[in-house]
C-alpha positions in Angstrom: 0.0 0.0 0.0 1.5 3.0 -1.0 0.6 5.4 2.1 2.9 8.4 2.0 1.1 9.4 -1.4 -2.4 8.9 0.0 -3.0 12.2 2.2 -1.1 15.5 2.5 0.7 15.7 5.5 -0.7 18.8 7.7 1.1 20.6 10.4 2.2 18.9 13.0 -0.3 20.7 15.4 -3.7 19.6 13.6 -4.5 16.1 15.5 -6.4 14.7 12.5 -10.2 14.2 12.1 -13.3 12.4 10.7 -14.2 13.4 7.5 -16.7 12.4 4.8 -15.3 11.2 2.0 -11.2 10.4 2.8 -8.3 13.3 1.0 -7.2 11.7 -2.2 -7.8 8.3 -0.7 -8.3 5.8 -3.4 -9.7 3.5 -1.3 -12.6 5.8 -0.3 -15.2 3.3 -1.6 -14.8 1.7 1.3 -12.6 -1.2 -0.5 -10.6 -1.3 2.8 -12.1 -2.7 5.9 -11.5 -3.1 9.2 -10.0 -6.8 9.1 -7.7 -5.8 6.5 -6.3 -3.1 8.2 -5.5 -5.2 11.7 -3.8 -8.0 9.4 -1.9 -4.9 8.3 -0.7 -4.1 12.2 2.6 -4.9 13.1 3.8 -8.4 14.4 4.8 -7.7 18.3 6.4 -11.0 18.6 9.2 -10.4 16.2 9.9 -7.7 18.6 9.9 -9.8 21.5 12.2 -12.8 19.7 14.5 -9.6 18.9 14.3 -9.0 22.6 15.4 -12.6 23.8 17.9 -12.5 20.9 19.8 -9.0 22.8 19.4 -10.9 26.2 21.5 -14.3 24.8 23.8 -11.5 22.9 24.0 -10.2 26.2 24.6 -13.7 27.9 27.5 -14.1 25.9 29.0 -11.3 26.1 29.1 -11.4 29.9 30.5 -15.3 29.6 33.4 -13.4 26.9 34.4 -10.9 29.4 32.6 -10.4 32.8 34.5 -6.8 32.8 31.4 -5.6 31.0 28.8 -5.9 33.9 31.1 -3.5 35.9 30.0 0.0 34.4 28.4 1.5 31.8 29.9 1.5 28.7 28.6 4.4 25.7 31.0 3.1 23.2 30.4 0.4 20.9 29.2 -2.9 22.4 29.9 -6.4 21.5 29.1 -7.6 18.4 26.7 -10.1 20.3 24.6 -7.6 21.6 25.1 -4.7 19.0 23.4 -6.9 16.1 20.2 -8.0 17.5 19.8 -4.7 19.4 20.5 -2.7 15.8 17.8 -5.1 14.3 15.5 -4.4 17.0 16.0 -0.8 17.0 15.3 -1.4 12.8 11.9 -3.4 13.2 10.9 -0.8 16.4 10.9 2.0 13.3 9.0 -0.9 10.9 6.4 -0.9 13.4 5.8 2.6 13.5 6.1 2.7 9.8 3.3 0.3 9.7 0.8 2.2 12.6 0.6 5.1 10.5 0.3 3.4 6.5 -2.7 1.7 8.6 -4.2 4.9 9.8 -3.4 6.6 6.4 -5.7 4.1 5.2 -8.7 4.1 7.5 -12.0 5.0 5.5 -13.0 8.7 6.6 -10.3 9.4 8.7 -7.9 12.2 8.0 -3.9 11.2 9.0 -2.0 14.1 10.2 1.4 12.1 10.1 3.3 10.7 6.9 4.4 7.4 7.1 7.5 8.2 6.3 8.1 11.3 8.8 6.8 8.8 11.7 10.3 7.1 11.2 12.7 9.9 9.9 11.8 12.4 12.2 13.0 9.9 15.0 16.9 10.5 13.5 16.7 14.3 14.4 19.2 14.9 17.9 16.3 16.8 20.2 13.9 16.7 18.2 13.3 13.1 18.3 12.5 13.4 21.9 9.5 15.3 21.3 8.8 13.2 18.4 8.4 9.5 20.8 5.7 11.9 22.3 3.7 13.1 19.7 3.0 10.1 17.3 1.7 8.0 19.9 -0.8 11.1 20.9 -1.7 11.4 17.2 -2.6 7.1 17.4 -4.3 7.9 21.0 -6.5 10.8 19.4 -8.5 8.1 16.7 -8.5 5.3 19.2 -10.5 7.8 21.9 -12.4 9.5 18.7 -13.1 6.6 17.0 -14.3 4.9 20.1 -15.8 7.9 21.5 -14.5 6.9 24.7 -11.0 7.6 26.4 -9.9 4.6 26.2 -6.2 5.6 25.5 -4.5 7.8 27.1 -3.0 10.8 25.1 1.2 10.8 27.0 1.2 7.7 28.5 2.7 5.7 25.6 5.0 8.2 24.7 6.3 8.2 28.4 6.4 4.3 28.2 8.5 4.5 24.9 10.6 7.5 26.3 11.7 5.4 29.3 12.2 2.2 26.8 14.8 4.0 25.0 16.4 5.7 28.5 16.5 1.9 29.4 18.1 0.8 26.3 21.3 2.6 26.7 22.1 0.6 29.9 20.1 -2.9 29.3 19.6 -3.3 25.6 17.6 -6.8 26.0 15.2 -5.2 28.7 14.9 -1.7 26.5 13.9 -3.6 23.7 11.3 -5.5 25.6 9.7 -2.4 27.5 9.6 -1.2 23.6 7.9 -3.7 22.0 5.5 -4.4 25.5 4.4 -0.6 24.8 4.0 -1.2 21.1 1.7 -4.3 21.7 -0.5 -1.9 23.9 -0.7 0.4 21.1 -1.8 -2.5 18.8 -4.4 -3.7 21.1 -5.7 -0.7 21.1 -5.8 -0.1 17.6 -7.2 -3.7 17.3 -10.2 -2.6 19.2 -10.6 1.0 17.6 -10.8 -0.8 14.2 -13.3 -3.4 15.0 -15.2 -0.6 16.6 -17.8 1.0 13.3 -17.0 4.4 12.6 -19.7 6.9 14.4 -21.2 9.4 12.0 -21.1 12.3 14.2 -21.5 15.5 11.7 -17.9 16.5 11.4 -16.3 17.5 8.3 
């Protein structure tokens, strides 16, 4: 599905809406449904196997040289640990990817993030801090609108995901889990927003 051509991204203070017929949405006939979009969701449990992968990585690298569990090291780790903490780190951004060419594609929903700016805009120094914020707030504000219920809270996630990443610098298997735990919360409620039939409500 080619999402990043399928609405204009707005400014990053509009928290997206209803609207009648979806922006340049070729699928506004309603061709995409519900089930198709949850198949679409990310797969936590890759996540998680990336997860146990770090912790062995990290296993071994303790067994290597027990030096390592005496302080905190910012360079470069092991090889063990680097590789399946890079891939993790790589399918962490897939998954976002994914949240937002699913919500691109919702019938009558209006997307204020790009697919692509979801990831990218998680490479900028500072800025990126903000940014583990606000995508989760944008995915928290169709859950509780689509739901019309608050049944997601707006910071929370972002918090969880900010804390994941803190983690990550000095346990990479346990960052990586706490990463991919907060994901499948995000998915779950996703899940349930897009079982849930959209509410015709008047907005435009």
């Amino acid at each position: 599905m080619r999402a990043d051509t399928l609405f204009k991204d707005e400014a990053l203070t509009i928290v997206g809406k209803f609207v009648a017929t979806p922006v340049g949405n070729p699928f506004a006939a309603g061709a995409v449904t519900g089930p198709e979009l949850i198949s679409r969701l990310p797969k936590i449990w890759i996540g998680y196997l990336l997860a146990f992968a770090t912790l062995i990585g990290e296993m071994i690298a303790v067994a290597r040289n027990p030096e390592i569990v005496k302080g905190v090291q910012f360079g470069v780790p092991p090889l063990e640990i680097f590789l399946p903490a890079f891939l993790a780190a790589v399918y962490w951004l897939v998954c976002i990817h994914r949240y937002h060419v699913v919500l691109a594609n919702v019938p009558g929903w209006q997307h204020p993030i790009n697919p692509a700016r979801a990831v990218w805009f998680h490479l900028i120094p500072f800025f990126n801090v903000y940014w583990v914020f606000r995508w989760p707030y944008a995915i928290a504000v169709f859950v509780n609108q689509r739901m019309n219920a608050r049944m997601m809270s707006l910071w929370t996630p972002g918090a969880s995901l900010f804390i994941a990443l803190v983690c990550r610098v000095f346990d990479p298997a346990l960052g990586t889990a706490m990463l991919f735990f907060t994901c499948s919360f995000i998915s779950r409620r996703l899940k349930r927003a897009l079982e849930t039939p959209m509410i015709a409500s008047g907005q435009s």
